[in-house]
matplotlib code that plots the C-alpha trace (Angstrom):
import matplotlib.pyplot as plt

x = [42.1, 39.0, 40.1, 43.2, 41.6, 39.3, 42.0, 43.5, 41.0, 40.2, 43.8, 43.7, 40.6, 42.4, 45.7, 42.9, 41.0, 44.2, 45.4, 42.5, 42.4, 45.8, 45.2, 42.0, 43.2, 46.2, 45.9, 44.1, 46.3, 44.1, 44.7, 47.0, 44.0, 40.5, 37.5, 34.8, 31.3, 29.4, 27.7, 24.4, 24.8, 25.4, 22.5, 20.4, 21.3, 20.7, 17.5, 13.9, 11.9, 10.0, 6.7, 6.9, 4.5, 3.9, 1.6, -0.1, -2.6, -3.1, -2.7, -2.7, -3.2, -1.3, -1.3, 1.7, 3.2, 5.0, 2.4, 2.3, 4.9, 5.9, 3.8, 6.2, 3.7, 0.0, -0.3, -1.1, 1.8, 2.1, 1.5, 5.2, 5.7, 7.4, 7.9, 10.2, 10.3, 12.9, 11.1, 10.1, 6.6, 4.2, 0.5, -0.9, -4.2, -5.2, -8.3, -8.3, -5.8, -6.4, -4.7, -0.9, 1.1, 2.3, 5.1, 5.5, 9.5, 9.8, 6.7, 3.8, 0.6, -2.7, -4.3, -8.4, -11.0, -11.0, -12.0, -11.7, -10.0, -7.1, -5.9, -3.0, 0.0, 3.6, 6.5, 10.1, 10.3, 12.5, 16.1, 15.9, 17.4, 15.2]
y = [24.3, 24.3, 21.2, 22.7, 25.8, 23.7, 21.5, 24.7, 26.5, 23.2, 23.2, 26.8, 26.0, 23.4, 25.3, 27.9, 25.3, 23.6, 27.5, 28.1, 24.9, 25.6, 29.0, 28.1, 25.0, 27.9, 28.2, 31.7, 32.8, 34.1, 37.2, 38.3, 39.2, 38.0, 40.5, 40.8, 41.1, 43.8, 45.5, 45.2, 41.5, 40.6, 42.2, 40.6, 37.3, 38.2, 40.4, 38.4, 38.1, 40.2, 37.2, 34.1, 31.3, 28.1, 25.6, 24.3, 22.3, 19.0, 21.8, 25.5, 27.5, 30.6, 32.9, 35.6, 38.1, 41.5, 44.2, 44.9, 41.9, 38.6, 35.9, 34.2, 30.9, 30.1, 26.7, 25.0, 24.0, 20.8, 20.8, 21.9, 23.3, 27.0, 29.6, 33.0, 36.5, 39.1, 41.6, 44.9, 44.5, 41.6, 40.9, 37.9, 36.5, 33.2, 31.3, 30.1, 32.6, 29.8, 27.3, 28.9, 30.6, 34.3, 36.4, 39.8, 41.3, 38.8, 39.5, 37.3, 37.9, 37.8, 34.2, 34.8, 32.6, 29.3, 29.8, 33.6, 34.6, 37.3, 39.9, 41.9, 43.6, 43.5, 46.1, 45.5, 46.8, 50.3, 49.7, 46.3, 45.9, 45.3]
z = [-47.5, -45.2, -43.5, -42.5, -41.2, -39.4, -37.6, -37.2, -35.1, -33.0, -31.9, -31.1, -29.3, -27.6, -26.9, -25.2, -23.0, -21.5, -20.5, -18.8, -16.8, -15.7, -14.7, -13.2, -10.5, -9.4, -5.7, -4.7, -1.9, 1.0, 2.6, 5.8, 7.7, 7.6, 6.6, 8.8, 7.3, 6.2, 9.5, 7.8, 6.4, 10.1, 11.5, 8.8, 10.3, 13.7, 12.9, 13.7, 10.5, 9.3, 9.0, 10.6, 10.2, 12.2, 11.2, 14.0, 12.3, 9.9, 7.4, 7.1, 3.6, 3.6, 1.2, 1.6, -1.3, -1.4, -2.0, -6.1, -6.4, -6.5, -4.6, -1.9, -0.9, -2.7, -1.0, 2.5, 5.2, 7.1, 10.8, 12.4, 9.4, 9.2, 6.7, 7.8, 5.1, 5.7, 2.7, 3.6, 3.3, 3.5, 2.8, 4.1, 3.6, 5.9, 5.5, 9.6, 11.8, 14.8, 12.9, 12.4, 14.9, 13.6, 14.5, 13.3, 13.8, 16.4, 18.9, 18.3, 17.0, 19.4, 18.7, 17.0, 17.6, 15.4, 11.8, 11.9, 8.7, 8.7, 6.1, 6.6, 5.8, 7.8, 7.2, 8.3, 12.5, 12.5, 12.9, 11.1, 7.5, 4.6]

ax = plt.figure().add_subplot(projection="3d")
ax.plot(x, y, z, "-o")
ax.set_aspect("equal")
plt.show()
């Protein structure tokens, strides 16, 4: 009696899994007239970054993390190396500020004399989605 409940529910399960692949590799038919994207997933693309980093060194450490949040890079970058944040607010922490190149919503940051450290925080420029 169990073996026959068994086969049972393993051709049901069967019976179910050959439905769904059939319903599944159905052509989706596309719609009459193509949907532009959302006006504020379009600016985001075109938008500069919030922080961008160049490494213009052998190496750079970079430390950079959302304020109260989640750390976004703990390490050192590679000379040409770049890293780009679109969050709302930054802090960023940098052992030597001579060795990267730093933009802040797209202008660039003044240049410091070599081994100067730098602490900071960047928010999102006005107008700019977060």
């Amino acid at each position: 009696m169990l073996i026959v409940l068994a086969v049972g529910a393993l051709l049901s399960l069967i019976v179910v899994g050959v439905v769904g692949l059939l319903t599944a590799t159905d052509p989706i038919e596309a719609p009459d007239t193509p949907v532009p994207p959302a006006a504020s997933a379009q600016a985001a693309r075109t938008a500069p970054a919030t922080l961008q980093i160049t490494c213009q060194a052998d190496h750079c450490p970079v430390f950079v993390r959302i304020p109260g949040g989640d750390v976004l890079i703990n390490g050192q970058l590679s000379k040409g190396e770049q890293v780009a944040y679109f969050d709302g607010k930054l802090d960023v922490v940098l052992d030597d500020a001579s060795l990267v190149k730093i933009w802040e919503n797209g202008k660039p940051r003044p240049p410091v004399q070599a081994g100067e450290p730098a602490s900071f925080t960047v928010t999102r420029g006005q107008g700019q989605p977060s």
